[in-house]
N, C-alpha and C positions, 0 to 999 in steps of 0.2 A: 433386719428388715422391719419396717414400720409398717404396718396396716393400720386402712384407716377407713369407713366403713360409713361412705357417704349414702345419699338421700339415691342416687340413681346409677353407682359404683363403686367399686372398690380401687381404692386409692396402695398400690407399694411401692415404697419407698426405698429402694436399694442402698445397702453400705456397699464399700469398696471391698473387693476381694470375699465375697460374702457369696455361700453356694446357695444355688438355685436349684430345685427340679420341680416336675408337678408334684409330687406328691410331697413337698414342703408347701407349697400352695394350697393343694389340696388339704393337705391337716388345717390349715391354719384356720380357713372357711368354706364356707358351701359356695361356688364360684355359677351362682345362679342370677348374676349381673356384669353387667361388664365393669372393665377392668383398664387401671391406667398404671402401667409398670412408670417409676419415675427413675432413668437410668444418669438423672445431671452429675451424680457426687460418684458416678466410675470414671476415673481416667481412660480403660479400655474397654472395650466390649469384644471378649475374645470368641472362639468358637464354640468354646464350651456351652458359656453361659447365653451365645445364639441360640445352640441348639434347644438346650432346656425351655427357651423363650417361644422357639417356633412351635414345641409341642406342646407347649401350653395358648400356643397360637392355635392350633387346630385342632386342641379340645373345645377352647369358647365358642370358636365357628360351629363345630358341630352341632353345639348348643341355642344356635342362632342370634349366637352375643358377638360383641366387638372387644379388641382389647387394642391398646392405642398407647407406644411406648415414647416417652420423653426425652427427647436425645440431641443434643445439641450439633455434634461431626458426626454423622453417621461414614465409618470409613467405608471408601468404595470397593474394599479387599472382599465386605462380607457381603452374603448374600443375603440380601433384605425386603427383593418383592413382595412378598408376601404379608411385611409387617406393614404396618399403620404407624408412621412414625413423623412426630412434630416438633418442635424445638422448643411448647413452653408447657406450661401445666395450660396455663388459659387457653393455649390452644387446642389439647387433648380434649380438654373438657368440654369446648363448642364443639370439633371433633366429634364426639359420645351424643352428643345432642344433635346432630345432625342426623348420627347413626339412629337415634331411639326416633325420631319423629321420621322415617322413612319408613321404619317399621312400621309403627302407628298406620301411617298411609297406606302400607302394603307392598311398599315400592322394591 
């Protein structure tokens, strides 16, 4: 996994077949900004690696941050309500900035 540790997020960068949980996130950094998982170089997005996803989904929430994952087929098999999910980097990232200046406002 590549971390990358931008001006107004945190940018990772997924390998294929590569495990995920929070508390490989959690080591890695202080997850006190929001966060753009980049899931383009997986072939699948299986349950597993959902699951570890949503509950580091609803740690950031609780934190009153956004996390906004990159995904080009999102399959219709899983269940994805919940995520914030866009097909490019540029778009996560106007995404994120949408998300921060709502804040900003109070909205």
């Amino acid at each position: 996994m590549t971390t990358v540790i931008k001006e107004t997020y945190l940018y990772f960068n997924l390998e294929p077949k590569e495990e995920v949980t929070l508390n490989s996130i959690l080591s890695s950094t202080d997850l006190s900004i929001d966060i753009i998982f980049d899931l383009l170089s997986i072939d699948t997005v299986n349950e597993s690696l959902l699951d570890y996803l949503e509950e580091i989904n609803e740690y950031i929430i609780t934190k009153g941050l956004c996390m906004v994952l990159v995904l080009k087929d999102a399959p219709l098999s899983l269940k994805l309500e919940s995520m914030n999910i866009v097909p490019s980097l540029t778009e996560a990232e106007d995404y994120l900035q949408m998300e921060q200046i709502q804040r900003d406002l109070g909205v």
